[in-house]
C-alpha positions as CSV (number, residue, x, y, z in Angstrom):
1,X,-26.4,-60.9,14.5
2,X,-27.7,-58.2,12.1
3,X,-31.6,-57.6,12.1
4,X,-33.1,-55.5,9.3
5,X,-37.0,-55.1,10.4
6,X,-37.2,-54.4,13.8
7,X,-37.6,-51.2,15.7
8,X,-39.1,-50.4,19.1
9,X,-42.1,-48.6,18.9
10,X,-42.3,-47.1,22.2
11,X,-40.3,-47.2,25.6
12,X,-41.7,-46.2,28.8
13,X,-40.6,-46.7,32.5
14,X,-42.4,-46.4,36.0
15,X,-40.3,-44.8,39.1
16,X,-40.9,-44.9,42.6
17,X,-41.9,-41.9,44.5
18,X,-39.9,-42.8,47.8
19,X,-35.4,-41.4,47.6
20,X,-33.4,-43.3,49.3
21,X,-29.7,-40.9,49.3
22,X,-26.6,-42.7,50.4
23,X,-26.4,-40.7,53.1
24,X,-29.8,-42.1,54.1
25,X,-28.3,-45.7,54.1
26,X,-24.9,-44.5,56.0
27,X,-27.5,-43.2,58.7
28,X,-29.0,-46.8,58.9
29,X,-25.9,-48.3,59.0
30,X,-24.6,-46.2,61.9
31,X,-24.1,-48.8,64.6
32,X,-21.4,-50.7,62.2
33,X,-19.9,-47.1,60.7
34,X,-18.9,-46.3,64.6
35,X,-17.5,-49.7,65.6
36,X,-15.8,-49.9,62.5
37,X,-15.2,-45.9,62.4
38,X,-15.8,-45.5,58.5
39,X,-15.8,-42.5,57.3
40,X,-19.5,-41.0,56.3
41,X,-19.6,-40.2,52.8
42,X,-17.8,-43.0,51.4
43,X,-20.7,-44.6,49.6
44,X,-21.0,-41.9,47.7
45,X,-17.7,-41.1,47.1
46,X,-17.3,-45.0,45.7
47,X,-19.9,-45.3,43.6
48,X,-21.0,-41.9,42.4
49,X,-24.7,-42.5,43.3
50,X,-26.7,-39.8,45.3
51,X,-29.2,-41.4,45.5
52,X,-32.0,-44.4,44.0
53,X,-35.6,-44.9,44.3
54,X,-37.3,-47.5,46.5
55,X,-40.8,-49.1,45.9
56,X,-43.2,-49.5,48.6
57,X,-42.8,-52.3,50.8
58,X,-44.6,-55.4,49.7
59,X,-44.1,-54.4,45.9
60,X,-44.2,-56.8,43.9
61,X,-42.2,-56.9,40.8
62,X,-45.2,-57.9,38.3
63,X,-46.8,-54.6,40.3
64,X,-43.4,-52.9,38.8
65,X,-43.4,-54.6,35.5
66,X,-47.1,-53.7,34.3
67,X,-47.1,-50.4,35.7
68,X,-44.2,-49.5,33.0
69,X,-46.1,-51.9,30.6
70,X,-49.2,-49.5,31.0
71,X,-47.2,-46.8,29.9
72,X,-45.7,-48.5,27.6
73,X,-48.4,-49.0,25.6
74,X,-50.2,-45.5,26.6
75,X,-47.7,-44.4,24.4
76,X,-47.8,-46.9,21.4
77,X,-50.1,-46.9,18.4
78,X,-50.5,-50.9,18.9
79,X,-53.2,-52.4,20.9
80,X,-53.1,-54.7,23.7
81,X,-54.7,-57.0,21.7
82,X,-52.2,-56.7,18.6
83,X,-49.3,-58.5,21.2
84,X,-47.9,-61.6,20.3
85,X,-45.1,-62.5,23.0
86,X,-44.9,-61.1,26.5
87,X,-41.8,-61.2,28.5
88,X,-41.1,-60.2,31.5
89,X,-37.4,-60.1,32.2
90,X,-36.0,-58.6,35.2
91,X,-33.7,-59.9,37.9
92,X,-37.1,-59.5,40.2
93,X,-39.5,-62.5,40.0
94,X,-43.0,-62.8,42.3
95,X,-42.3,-66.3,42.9
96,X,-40.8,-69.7,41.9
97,X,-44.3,-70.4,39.5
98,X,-46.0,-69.3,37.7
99,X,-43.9,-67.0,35.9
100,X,-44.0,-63.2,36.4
101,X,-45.2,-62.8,33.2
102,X,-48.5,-64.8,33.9
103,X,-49.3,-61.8,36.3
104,X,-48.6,-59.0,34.2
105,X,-50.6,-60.5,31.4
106,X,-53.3,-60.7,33.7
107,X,-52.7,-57.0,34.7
108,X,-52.4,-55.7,31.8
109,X,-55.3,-57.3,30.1
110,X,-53.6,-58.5,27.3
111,X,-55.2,-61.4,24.7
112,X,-55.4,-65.4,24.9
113,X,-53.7,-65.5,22.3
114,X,-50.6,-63.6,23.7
115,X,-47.2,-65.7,24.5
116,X,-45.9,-65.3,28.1
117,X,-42.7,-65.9,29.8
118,X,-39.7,-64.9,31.7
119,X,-36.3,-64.3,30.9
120,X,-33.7,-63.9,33.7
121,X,-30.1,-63.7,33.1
122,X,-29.1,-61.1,36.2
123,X,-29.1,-57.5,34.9
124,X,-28.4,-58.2,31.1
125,X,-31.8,-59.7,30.8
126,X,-33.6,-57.0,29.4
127,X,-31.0,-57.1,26.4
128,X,-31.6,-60.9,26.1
129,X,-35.4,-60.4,25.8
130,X,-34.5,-57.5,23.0
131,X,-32.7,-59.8,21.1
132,X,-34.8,-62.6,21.3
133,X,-37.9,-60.9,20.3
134,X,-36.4,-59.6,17.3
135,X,-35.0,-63.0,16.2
136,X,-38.7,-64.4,16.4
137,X,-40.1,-60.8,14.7
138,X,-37.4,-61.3,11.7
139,X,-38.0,-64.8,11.1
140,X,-42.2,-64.2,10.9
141,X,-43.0,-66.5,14.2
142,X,-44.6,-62.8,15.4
143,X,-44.6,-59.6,14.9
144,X,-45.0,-57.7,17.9
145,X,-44.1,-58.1,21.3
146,X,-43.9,-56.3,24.4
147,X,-40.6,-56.2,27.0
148,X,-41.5,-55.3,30.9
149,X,-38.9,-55.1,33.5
150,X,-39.5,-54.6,37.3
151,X,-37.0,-54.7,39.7
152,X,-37.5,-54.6,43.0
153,X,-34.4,-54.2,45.6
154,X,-35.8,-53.0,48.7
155,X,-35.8,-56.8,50.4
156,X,-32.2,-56.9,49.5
157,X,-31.0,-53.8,50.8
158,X,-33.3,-54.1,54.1
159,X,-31.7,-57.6,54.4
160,X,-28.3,-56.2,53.7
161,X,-28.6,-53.3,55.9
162,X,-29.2,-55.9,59.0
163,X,-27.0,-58.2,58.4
164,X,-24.3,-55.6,58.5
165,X,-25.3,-53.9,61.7
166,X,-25.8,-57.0,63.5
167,X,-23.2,-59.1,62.3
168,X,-19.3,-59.1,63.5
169,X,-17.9,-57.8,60.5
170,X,-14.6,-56.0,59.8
171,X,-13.4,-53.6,56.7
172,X,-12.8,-56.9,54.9
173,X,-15.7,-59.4,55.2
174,X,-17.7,-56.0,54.2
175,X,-16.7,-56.1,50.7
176,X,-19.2,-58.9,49.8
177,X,-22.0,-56.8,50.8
178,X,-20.9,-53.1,49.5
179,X,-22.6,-54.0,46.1
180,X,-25.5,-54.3,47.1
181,X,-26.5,-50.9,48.7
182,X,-25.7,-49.4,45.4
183,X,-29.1,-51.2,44.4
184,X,-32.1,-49.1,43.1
185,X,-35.6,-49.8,41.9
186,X,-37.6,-49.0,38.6
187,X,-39.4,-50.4,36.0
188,X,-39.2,-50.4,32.1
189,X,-41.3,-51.3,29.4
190,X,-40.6,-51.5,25.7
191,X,-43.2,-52.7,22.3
192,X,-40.7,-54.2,19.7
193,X,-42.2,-55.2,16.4
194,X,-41.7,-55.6,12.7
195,X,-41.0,-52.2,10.8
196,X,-43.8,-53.1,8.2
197,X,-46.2,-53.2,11.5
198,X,-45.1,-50.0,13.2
199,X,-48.0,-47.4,12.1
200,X,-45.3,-44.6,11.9
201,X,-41.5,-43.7,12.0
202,X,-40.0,-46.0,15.1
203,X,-38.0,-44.7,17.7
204,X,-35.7,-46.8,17.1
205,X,-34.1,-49.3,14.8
206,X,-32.2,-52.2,15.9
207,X,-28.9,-53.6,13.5
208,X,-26.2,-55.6,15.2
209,X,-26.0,-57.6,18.1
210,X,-22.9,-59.4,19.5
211,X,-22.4,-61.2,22.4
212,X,-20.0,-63.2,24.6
213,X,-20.1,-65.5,27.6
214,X,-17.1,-66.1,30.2
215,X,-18.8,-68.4,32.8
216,X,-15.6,-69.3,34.2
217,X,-16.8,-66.7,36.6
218,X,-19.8,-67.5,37.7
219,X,-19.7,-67.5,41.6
220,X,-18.3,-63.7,41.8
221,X,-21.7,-62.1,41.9
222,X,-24.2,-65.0,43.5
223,X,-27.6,-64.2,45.1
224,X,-30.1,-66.1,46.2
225,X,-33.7,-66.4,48.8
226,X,-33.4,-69.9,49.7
227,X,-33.2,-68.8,53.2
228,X,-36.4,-66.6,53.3
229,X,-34.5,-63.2,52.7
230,X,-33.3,-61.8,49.7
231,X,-29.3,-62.5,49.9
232,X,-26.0,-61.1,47.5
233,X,-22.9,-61.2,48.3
234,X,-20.2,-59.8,45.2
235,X,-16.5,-59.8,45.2
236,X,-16.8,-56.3,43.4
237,X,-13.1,-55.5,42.2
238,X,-12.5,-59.3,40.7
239,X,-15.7,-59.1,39.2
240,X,-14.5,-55.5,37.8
241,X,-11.5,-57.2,36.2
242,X,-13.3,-59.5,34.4
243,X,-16.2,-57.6,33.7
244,X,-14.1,-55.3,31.7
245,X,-12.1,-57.9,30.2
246,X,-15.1,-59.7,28.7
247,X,-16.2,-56.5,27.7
248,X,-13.1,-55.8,25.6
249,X,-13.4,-58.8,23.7
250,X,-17.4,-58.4,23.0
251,X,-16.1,-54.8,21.6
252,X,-13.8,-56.1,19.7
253,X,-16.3,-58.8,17.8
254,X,-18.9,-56.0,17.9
255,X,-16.8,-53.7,15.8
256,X,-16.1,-56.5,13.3
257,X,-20.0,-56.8,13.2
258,X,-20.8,-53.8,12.7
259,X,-18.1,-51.9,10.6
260,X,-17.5,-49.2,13.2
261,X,-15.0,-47.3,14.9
262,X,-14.5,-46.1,18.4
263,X,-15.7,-43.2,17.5
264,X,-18.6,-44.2,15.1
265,X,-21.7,-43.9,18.1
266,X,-22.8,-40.6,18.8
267,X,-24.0,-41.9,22.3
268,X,-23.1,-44.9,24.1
269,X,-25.1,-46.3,27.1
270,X,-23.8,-48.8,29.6
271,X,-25.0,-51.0,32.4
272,X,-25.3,-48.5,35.6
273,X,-23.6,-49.7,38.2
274,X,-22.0,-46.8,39.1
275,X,-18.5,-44.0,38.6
276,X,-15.7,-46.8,39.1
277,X,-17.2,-49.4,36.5
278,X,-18.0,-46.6,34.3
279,X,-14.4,-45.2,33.8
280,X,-12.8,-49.0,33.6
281,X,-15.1,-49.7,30.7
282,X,-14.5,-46.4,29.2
283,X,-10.3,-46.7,29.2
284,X,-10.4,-50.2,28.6
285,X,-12.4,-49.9,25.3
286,X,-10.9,-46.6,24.2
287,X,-14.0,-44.7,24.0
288,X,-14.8,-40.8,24.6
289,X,-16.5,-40.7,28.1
290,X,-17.9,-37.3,26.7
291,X,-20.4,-39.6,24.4
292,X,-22.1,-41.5,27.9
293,X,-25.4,-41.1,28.9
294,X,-25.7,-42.4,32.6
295,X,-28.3,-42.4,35.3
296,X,-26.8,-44.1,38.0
297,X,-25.6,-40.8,40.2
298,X,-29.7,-41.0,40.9
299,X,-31.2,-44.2,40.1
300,X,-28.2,-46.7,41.1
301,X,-27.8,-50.0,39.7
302,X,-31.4,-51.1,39.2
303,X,-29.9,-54.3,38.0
304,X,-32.0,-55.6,34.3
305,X,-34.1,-52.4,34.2
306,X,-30.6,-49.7,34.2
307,X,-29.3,-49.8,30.6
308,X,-33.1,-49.8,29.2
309,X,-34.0,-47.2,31.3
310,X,-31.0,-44.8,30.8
311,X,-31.6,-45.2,27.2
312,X,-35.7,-44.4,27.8
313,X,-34.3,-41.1,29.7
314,X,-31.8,-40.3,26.6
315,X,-34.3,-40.3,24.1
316,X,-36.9,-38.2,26.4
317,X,-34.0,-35.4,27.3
318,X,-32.8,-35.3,23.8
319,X,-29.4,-36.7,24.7
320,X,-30.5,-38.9,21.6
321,X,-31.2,-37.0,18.9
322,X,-32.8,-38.2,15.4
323,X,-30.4,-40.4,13.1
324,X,-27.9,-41.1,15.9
325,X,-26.2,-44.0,16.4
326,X,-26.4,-45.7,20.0
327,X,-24.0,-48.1,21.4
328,X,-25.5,-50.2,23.9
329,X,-23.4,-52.1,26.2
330,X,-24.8,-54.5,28.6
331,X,-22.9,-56.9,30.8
332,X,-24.5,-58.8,33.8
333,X,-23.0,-61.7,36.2
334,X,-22.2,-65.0,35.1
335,X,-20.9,-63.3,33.1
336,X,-22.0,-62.3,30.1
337,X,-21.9,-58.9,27.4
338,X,-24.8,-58.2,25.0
339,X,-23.5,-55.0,23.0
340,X,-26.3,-53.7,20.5
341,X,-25.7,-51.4,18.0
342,X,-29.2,-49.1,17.3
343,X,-30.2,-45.5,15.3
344,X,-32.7,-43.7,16.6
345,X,-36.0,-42.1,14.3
346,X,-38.1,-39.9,14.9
C-alpha cells in the first residue's frame, strides 16, 4: 500500500497517575512466590519492565480514549467540528454495544455528522485504524479523522493476580498467566487527514504499508470476560516463535514495498511487550538495536495504545528528528504484522 496525502496532524496520549513496579506485583503475589519459592525479581529480570501505569479502578476505557482525544485535538489546528470518522480502536471496549466510540463522540462533543466505530484486532489495532483512515482520506470518502486508544488493564491484572494466589499452580501451569502482568495502561490519540487539509507542515507523513496474517495461530494468545472477569491466558515462548517468524516475512514484503534497506530507517519503533521480544525481532530481521525507540521498561505492554504511544514519546523527546524515516512495526495476536513506513515534518 503506498499513500501519497496523508499525514497526522497531531498525536497526543493521556497517562495514569497511579505506578505500579514489578516489584509491587511480586509483593501481591507473595503467598504463591513462597509456596512456589520463586525468586523475587524475576519479573523484571524477564521482561525488562520497571514498572507501568494503572488507571483508577472503575476506568472506563472511553474515559481513557477521550481523555487522549482531548489532547489530541488541544494540540491540532482542526476543529472538532472539521471530523469526519471517529475510531476508537483499542483492545479495551466499555461494553458489548454500543460501540466505544459512541461514548467518546459524546465526550468529546464532536458533530452529527461525524462517523463512529470500533476497530479491535488485539494490540495491532491502532495500526489497522491508521491504515484504514488513510485508505478512506486518499480515495476522497473524507478528509479528516481522529484515532483514540484507551486501554485499560487493571481488571486483568487484579483477576490475574488472584487467580494465581489462590489457585494450585506449579512453575508450569504459570506460564499462561506470566503475560499478562507485563500489562500497562495508557491512552493515545492521533488526527490523520489529507495533506491539502493540514493548515501547516504535518508531523508526519505516511508512505507504505504492508501487512501479513498467519491465523494458523490463533489460540496462542486468547482472552476473554465471558465469565464476568477479565481473563488471558498466552503460551508466551510459541507465540514468540511465530511472532517473529511472521514478522520476518512482513519485513521482507515491506522492503520490496518500500525500496529500503535494513539500514534505511533512522528510528524503528516496535510493539512493546518487553526486553526478550525486543531482541528476537531485532536478530531475526537484522536490524541495528541502536536505532529502537522503546517505552516498555516503564509503561509495559499497553497492548493497541504501545507502538502509538512510543512513537508520540519519540517525537516529543526528539528521538525523531525532522526528515527522518520511521519504521513502524506492529504485530498483535491472531496473528497479524502491520509494518508502516513514515517521515517525520516539522
Amino acid at each position: 500500500m503506498r499513500f501519497n496525502h496523508t499525514v497526522i496532524e497531531s498525536l497526543s496520549y493521556a497517562l495514569p497517575e497511579e505506578r505500579w513496579t514489578s516489584a509491587d506485583i511480586e509483593t501481591k503475589l507473595a503467598p504463591l512466590y513462597s509456596r512456589l519459592k520463586l525468586p523475587e525479581g524475576r519479573l523484571e529480570l524477564m521482561t525488562g519492565i520497571r514498572e507501568r501505569r494503572i488507571w483508577q479502578p472503575n476506568t472506563r476505557p472511553s474515559t481513557a480514549s477521550a481523555a487522549a482525544g482531548k489532547n489530541a485535538l488541544a494540540a491540532s489546528s482542526i476543529r472538532p467540528e472539521q471530523i469526519d470518522l471517529l475510531i476508537h480502536c483499542a483492545v479495551s471496549r466499555d461494553r458489548l454495544e454500543p460501540a466505544t466510540a459512541a461514548y467518546v463522540h459524546r465526550e468529546l462533543g464532536l458533530a452529527e455528522h461525524t462517523q463512529i466505530l470500533d476497530v479491535s484486532n488485539a494490540c495491532l489495532g491502532f495500526l489497522n485504524a491508521l491504515v484504514l483512515s488513510a485508505g478512506m482520506i486518499e480515495s476522497g470518502l473524507i478528509r479528516c479523522a481522529l484515532l483514540t486508544a484507551g486501554e485499560n488493564g487493571r481488571p486483568l491484572i487484579e483477576n490475574t493476580l488472584a487467580q494465581l494466589n489462590s489457585a494450585e499452580l506449579n512453575r508450569q501451569t504459570i506460564k499462561p498467566f506470566f503475560a499478562n502482568l507485563t500489562v500497562g495502561c495508557a491512552a493515545v490519540s492521533a488526527v490523520v487527514c489529507h495533506r491539502d487539509f493540514c493548515p501547516h507542515e504535518p508531523i508526519i507523513s505516511l508512505e507504505n504499508a504492508v501487512l501479513r496474517a498467519d491465523t494458523t495461530a490463533n489460540e496462542l494468545c486468547e482472552g476473554d470476560a465471558t465469565t464476568g472477569t477479565l481473563a488471558m491466558q498466552t503460551d508466551s515462548e510459541e507465540l514468540l516463535k511465530v511472532g517473529v517468524q511472521l514478522a520476518r516475512k512482513t519485513w521482507d514484503a515491506f522492503l520490496k514495498e518500500t525500496a529500503w534497506t535494513t539500514e534505511t530507517p533512522d528510528t524503528i519503533i516496535c510493539h512493546q511487550v518487553g526486553k526478550q521480544h525486543q531482541r528476537a525481532l531485532y536478530d531475526a530481521l537484522g536490524l541495528d538495536l541502536n536505532k529502537d525507540y522503546s517505552t516498555f521498561p516503564y509503561l509495559g505492554n499497553c497492548g493497541a495504545v504501545s507502538l502509538p504511544i512510543t512513537l508520540a514519546m519519540a517525537l516529543e523527546t526528539k528521538a525523531i528528528l525532522p526528515g527522518n524515516k520511521v519504521a513502524l512495526l506492529g504485530i498483535g495476536s491472531g496473528l497479524s504484522s502491520l509494518m508502516l513506513a513514515i517521515r517525520a515534518g516539522k
